[in-house]
TIVODO-138465 format. One record per residue: chain; residue in one letter; x, y, z of N, C-alpha, C in turn; residue number from 1. Coordinates in steps of 0.1 Angstrom, whole numbers. Example, Ala and Ser with C-alpha at 12.3 -4.5 7.8 and 13.67 -1.06 7.14 Angstrom:
2
unit, code, nxx, nyy, nzz, caxx, cayy, cazz, cxx, cyy, czz, pos
A, A, 132, -57, 78, 123, -45, 78, 132, -33, 78, 1
A, S, 128, -22, 71, 137, -11, 71, 129, 0, 79, 2
***
This chain:
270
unit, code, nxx, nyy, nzz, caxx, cayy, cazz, cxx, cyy, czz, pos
A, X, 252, -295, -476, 259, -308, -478, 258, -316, -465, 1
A, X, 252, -333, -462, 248, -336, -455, 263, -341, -446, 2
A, X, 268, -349, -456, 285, -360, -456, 294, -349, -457, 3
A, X, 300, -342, -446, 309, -335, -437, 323, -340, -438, 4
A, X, 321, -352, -437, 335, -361, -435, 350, -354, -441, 5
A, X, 355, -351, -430, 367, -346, -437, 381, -353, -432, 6
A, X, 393, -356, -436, 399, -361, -432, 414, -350, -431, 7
A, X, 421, -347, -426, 434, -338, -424, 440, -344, -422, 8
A, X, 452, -344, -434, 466, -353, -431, 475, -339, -428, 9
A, X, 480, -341, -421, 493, -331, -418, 485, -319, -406, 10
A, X, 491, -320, -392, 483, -306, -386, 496, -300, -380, 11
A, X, 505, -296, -388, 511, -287, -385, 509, -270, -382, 12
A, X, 519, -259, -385, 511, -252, -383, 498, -244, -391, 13
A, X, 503, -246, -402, 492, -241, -411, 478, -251, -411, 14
A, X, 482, -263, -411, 472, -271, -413, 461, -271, -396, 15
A, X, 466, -265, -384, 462, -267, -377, 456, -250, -377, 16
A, X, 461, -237, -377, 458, -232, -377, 442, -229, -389, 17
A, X, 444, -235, -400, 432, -238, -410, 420, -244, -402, 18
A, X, 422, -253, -397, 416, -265, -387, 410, -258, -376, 19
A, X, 414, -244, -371, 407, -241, -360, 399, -230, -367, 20
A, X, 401, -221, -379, 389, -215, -387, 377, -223, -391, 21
A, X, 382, -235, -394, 370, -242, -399, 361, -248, -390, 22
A, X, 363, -248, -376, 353, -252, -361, 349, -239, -360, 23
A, X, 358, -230, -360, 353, -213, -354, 343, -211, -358, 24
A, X, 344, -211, -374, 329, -206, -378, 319, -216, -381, 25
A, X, 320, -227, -375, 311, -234, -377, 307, -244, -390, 26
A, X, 320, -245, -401, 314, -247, -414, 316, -267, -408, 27
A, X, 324, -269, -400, 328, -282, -396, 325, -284, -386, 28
A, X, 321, -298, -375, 317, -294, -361, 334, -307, -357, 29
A, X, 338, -308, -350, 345, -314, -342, 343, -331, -345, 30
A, X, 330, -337, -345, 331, -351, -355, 330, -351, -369, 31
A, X, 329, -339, -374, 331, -343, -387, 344, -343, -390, 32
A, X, 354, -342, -384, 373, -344, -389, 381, -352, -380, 33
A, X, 386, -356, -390, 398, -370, -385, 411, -363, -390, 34
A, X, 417, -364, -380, 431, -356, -383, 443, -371, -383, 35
A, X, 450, -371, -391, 461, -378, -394, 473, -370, -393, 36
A, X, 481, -374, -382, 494, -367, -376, 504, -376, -367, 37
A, X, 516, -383, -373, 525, -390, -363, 531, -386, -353, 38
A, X, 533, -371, -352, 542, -367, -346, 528, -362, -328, 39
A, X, 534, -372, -321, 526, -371, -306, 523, -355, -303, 40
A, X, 529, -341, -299, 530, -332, -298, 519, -326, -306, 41
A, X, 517, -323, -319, 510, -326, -330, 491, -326, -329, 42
A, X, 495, -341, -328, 482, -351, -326, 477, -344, -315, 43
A, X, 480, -344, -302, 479, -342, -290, 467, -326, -288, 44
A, X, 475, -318, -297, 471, -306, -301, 458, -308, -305, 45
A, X, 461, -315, -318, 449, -310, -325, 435, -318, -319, 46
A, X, 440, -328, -312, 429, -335, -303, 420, -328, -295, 47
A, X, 429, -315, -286, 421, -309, -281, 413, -299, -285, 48
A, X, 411, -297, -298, 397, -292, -297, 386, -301, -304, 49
A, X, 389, -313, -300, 375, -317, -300, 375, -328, -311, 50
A, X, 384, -326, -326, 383, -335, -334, 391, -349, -331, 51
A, X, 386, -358, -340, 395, -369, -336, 404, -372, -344, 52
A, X, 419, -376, -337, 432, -372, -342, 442, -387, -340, 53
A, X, 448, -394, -352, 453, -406, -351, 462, -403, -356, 54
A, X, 470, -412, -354, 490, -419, -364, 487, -420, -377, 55
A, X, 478, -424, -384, 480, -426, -396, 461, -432, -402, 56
A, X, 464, -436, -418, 449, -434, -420, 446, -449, -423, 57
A, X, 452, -459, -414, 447, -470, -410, 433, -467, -399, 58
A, X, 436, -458, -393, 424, -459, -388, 416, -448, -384, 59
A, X, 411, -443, -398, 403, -436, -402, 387, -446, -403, 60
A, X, 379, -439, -398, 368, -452, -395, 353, -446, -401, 61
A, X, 354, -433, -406, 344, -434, -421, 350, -431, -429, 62
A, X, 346, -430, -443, 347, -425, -456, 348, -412, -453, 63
A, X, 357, -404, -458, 359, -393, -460, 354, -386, -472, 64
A, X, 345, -374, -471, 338, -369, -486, 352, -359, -490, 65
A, X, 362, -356, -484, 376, -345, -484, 384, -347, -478, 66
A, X, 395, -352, -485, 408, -351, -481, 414, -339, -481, 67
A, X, 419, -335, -475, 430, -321, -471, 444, -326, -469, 68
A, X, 452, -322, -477, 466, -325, -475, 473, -315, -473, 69
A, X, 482, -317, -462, 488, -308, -458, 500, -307, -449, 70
A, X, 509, -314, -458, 519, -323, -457, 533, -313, -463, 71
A, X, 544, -315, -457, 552, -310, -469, 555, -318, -481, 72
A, X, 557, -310, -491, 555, -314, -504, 569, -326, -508, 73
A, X, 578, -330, -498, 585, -339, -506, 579, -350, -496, 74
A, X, 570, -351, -487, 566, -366, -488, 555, -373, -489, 75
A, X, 551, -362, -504, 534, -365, -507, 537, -375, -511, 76
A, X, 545, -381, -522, 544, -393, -525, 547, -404, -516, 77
A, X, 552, -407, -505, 553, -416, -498, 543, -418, -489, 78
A, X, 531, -406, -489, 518, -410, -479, 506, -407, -489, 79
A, X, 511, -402, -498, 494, -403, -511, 489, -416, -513, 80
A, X, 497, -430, -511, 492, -439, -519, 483, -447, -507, 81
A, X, 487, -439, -494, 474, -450, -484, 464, -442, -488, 82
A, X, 457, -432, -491, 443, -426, -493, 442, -428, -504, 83
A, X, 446, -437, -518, 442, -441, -528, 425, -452, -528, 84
A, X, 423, -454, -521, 411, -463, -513, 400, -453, -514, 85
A, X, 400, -440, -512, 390, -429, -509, 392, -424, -520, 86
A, X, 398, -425, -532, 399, -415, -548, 389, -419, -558, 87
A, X, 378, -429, -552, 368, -431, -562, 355, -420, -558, 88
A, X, 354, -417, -542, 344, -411, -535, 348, -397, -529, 89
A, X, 361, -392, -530, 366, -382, -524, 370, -371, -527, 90
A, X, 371, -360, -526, 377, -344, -534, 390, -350, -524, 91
A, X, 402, -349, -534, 414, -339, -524, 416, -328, -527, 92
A, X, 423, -323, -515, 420, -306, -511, 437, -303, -510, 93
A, X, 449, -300, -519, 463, -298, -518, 468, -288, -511, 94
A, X, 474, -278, -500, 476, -271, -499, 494, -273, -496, 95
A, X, 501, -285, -506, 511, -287, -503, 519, -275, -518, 96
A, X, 531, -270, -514, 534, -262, -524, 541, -267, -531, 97
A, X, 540, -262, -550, 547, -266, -558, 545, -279, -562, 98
A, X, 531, -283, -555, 527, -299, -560, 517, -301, -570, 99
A, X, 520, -301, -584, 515, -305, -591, 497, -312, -594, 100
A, X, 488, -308, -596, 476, -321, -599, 480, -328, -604, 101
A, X, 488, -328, -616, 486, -342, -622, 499, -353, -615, 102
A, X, 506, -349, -603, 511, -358, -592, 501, -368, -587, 103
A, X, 487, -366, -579, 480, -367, -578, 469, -379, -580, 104
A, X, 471, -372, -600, 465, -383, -607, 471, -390, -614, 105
A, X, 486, -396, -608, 493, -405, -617, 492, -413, -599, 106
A, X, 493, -410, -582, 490, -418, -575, 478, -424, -572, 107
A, X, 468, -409, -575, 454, -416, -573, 446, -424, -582, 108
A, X, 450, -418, -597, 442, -419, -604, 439, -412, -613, 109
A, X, 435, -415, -630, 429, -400, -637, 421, -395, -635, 110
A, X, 407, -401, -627, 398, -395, -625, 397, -390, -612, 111
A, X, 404, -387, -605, 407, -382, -591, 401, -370, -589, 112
A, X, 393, -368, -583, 393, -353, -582, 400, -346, -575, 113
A, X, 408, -335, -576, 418, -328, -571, 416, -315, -572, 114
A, X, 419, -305, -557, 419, -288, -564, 433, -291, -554, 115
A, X, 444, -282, -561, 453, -273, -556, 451, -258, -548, 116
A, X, 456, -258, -536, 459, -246, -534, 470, -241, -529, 117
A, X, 473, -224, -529, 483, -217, -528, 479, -207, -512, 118
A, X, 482, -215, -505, 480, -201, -494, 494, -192, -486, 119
A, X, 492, -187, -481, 502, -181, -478, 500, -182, -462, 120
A, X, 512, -175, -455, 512, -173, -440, 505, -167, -432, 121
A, X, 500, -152, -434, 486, -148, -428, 478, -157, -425, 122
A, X, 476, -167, -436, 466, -175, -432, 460, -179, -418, 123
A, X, 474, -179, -410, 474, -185, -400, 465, -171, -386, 124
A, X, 465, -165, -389, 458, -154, -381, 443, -151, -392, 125
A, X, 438, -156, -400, 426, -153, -409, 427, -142, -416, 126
A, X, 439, -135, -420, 443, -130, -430, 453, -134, -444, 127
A, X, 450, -145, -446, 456, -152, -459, 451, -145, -472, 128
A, X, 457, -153, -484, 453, -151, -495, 452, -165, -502, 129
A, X, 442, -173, -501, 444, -184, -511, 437, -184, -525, 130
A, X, 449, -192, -536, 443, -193, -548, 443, -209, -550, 131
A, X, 432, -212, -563, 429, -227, -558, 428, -224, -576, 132
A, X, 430, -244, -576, 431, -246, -590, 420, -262, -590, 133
A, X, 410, -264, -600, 404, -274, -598, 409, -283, -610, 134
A, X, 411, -298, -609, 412, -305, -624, 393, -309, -624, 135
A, X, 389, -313, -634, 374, -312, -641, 368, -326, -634, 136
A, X, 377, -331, -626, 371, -339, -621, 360, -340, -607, 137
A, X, 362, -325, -601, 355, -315, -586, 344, -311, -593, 138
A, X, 335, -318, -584, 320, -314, -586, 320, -300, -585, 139
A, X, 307, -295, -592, 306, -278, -583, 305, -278, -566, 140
A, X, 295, -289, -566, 292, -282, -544, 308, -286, -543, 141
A, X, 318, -296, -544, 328, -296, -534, 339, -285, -535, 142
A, X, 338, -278, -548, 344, -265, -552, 339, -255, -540, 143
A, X, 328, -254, -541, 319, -245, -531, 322, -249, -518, 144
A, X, 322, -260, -513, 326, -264, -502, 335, -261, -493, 145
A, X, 340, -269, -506, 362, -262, -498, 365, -250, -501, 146
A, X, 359, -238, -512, 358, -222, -509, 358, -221, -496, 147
A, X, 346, -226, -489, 340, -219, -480, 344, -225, -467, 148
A, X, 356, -235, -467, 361, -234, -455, 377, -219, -455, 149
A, X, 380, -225, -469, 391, -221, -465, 390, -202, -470, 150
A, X, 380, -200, -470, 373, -188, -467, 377, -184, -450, 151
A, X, 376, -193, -443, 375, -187, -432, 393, -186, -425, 152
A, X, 401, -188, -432, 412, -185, -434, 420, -171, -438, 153
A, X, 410, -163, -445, 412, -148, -457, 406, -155, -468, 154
A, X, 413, -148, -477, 400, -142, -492, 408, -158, -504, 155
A, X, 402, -156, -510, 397, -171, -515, 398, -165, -534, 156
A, X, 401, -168, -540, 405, -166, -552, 407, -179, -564, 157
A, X, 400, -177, -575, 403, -190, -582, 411, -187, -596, 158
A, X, 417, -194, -598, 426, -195, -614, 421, -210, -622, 159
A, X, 420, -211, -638, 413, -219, -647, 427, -227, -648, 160
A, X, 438, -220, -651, 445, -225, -660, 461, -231, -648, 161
A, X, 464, -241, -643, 473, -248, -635, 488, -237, -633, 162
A, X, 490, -235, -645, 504, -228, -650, 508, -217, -637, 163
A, X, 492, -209, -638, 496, -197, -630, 499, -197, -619, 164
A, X, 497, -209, -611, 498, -208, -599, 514, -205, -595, 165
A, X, 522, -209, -604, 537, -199, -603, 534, -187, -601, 166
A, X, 528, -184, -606, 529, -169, -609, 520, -164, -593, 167
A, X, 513, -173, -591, 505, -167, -576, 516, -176, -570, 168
A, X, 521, -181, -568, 535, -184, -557, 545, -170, -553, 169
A, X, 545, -165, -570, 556, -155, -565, 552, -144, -561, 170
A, X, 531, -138, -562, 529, -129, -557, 525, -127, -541, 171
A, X, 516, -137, -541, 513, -141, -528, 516, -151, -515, 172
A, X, 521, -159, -526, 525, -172, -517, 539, -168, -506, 173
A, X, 545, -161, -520, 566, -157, -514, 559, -141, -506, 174
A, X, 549, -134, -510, 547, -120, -510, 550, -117, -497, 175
A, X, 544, -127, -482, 550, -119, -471, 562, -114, -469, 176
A, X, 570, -125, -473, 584, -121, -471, 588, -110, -476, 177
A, X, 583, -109, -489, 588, -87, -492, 581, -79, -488, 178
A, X, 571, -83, -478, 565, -73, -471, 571, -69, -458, 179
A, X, 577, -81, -455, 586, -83, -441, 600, -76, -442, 180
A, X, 608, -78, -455, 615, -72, -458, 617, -61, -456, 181
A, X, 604, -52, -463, 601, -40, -465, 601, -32, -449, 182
A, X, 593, -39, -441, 590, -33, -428, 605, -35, -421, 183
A, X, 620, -45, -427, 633, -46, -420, 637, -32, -425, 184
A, X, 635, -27, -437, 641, -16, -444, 637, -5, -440, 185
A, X, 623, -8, -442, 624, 7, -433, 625, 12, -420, 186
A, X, 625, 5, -410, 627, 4, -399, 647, 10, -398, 187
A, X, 653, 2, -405, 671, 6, -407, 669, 17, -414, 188
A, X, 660, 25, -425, 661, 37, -428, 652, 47, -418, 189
A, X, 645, 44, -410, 644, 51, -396, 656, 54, -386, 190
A, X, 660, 43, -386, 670, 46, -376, 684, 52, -379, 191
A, X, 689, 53, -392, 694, 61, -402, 693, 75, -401, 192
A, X, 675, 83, -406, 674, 92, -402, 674, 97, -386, 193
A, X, 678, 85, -375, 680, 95, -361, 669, 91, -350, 194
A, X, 662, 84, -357, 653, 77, -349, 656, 61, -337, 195
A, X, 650, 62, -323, 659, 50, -315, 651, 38, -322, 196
A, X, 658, 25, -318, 656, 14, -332, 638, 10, -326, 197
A, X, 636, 10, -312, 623, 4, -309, 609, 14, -313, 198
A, X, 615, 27, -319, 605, 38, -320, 606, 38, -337, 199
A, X, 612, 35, -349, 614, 34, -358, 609, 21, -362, 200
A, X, 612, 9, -352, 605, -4, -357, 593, -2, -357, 201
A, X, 585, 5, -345, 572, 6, -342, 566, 14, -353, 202
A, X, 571, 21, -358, 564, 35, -368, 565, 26, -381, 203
A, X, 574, 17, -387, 577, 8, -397, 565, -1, -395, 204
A, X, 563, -8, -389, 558, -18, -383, 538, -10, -386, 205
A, X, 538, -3, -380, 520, 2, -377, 519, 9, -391, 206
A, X, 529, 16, -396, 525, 21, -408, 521, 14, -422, 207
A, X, 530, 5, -418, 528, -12, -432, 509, -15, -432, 208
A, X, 511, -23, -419, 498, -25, -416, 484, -19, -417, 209
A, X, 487, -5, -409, 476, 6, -413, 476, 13, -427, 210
A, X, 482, 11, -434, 483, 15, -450, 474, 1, -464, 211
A, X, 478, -12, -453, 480, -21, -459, 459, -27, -456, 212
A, X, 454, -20, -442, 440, -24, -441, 435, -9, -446, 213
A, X, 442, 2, -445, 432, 12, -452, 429, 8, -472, 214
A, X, 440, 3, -474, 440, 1, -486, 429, -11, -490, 215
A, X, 430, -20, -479, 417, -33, -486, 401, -25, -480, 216
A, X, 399, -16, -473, 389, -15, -471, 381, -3, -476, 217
A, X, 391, 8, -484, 391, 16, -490, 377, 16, -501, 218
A, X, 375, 24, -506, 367, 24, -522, 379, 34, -530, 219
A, X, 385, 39, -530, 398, 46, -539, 407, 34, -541, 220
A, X, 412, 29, -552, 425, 24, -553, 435, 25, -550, 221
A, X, 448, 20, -543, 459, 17, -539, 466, 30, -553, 222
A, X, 466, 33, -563, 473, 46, -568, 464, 61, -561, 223
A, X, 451, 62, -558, 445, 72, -557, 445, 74, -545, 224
A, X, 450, 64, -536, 452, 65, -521, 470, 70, -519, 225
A, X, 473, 67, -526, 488, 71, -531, 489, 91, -531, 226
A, X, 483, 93, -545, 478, 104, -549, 472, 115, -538, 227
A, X, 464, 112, -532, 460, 117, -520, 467, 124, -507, 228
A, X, 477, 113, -507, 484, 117, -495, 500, 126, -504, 229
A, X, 501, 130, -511, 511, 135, -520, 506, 148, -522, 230
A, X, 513, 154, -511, 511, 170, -514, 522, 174, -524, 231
A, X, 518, 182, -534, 532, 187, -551, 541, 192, -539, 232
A, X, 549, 191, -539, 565, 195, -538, 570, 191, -520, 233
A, X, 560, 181, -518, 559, 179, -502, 570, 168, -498, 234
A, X, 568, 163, -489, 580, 153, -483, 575, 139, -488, 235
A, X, 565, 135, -491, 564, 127, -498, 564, 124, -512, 236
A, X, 560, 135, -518, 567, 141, -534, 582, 136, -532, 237
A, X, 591, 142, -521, 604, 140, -522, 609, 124, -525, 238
A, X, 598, 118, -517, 604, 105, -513, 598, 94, -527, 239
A, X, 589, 95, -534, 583, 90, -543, 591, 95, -556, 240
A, X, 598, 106, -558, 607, 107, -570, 619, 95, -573, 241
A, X, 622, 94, -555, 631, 85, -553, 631, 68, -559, 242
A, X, 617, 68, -550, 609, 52, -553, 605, 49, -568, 243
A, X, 597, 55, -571, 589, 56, -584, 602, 66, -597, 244
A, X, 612, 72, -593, 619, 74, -607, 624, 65, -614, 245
A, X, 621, 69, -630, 624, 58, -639, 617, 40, -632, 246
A, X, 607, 43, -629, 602, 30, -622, 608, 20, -615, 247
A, X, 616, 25, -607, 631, 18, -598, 618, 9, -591, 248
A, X, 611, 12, -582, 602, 5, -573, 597, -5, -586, 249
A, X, 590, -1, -589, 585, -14, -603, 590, -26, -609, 250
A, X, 602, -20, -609, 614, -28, -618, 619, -43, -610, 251
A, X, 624, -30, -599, 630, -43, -590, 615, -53, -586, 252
A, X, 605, -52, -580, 594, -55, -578, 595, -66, -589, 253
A, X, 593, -65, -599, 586, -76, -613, 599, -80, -615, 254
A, X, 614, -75, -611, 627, -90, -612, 622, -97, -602, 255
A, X, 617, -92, -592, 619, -101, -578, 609, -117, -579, 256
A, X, 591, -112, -584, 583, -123, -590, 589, -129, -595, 257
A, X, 589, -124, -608, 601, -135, -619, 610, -140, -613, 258
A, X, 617, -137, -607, 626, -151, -607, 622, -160, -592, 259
A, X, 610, -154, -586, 600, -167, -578, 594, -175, -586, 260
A, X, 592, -167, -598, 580, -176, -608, 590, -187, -615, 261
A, X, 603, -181, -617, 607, -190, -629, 612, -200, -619, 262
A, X, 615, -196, -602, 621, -210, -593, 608, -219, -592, 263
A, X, 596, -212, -586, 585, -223, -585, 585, -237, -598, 264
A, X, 585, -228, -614, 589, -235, -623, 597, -244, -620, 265
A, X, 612, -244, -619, 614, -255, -621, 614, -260, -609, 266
A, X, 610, -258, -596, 607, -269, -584, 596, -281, -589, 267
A, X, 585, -273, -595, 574, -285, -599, 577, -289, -609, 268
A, X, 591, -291, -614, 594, -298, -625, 606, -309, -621, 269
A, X, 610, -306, -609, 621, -317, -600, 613, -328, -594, 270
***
């Protein structure tokens, strides 16, 4: 793709951290992005590495082939309608949450091209998970495109159907926080069994993570990597009757989605 042109509304942290994946690896060089940011601090930032970074998209000074929005989601509508000018020639790129496409195409337009995405917080260190939604109006290359930046973010995943993206809000999107949880919990059930709190955080802490990259780089499944380390009648047997009886771990797990999924529901419906 020759026309690079990208434009970034919002460089906060995610949007700035995204913004420095996308120079790192080279898919964007430094003039091909114009960053839109009011806030001086902000701008200032994102200026130094190299792209060029303004107040607002008055003065944006080419055509943008990608808009990226990345804004919080209650003041899309009050800054969607200055890039309405670029919705005959442009992909926008959403990564605001719980915002709707067809938001989108009632400011930009029906033919607007729009993908939604869902990323999450890792993102910000290139360990994200994003899921992206396209309306039929995204050519293939700008599909491919914007994969392949926000590839360099973590792993990149697509959904057909708009709906689910609840349903990836409440696995992925909300998901650090019950991982974070999880590593508060066990850390208080270390220190419980007798352990000092900075030696129990740390064993909480490396064991999440080292479980968490043996498991993505694994060829055994997340149950067979399970199975493995479960000697019959061992200390981990002990502890897995606990978790896994009557599917207590399971249970609570798929109340906890659901009722992310059914809040995402009705947010994108306020």
């Amino acid at each position: 793709m020759t026309n690079k042109n990208t434009v970034l509304v919002g460089c906060g942290n995610m949007g700035y951290a995204m913004l420095q994946g996308w120079l790192a690896s080279g898919k964007l060089q430094p003039s091909d992005v114009t960053v839109i940011e009011p806030a001086d601090s902000l701008r200032e930032r994102a200026g130094k590495l190299g792209v060029k970074a303004v107040k607002n998209s008055a003065e944006i000074l080419d055509t943008p082939r990608l808009v990226i929005i990345a804004v919080k989601p209650q003041v899309i509508q009050n800054i969607l309608p200055d890039y309405k000018p670029y919705a005959a020639s442009a992909t926008f790129l959403s990564v605001a949450a719980g915002t709707p496409v067809a938001l989108f195409e009632q400011i930009l337009g029906s033919q607007s091209a729009v993908i939604r995405c869902m990323p999450n917080t890792p993102a910000a260190i290139g360990k994200g998970m994003m899921v992206t939604f396209a309306n039929s109006n995204v050519q293939p290359d700008m599909v491919q495109f914007t994969e392949e930046l926000l590839a360099t973010s973590g792993q990149v995943a697509q959904v057909n159907d708009e709906s689910l993206m609840d349903a990836v809000t409440a696995v992925s999107g909300s998901g650090p926080a019950y991982i974070f949880h999880f590593i508060e919990c066990l850390t208080q059930a270390g220190i419980t069994a007798g352990l000092p709190q900075d030696i129990a955080g740390m064993l909480a802490m490396q064991t999440v993570y080292g479980a968490g990259a043996l498991a993505a780089t694994s060829t055994d499944t997340p149950s067979q990597l399970r199975i493995n380390v479960t000697s019959p009648n061992g200390t981990t047997a002990a502890a897995l009757d606990v978790l896994m009886g009557d599917s207590r771990l399971q249970n609570l797990l798929t109340e906890a989605v659901e009722a992310a999924r059914q809040r995402s529901v009705e947010l994108g419906k306020s």
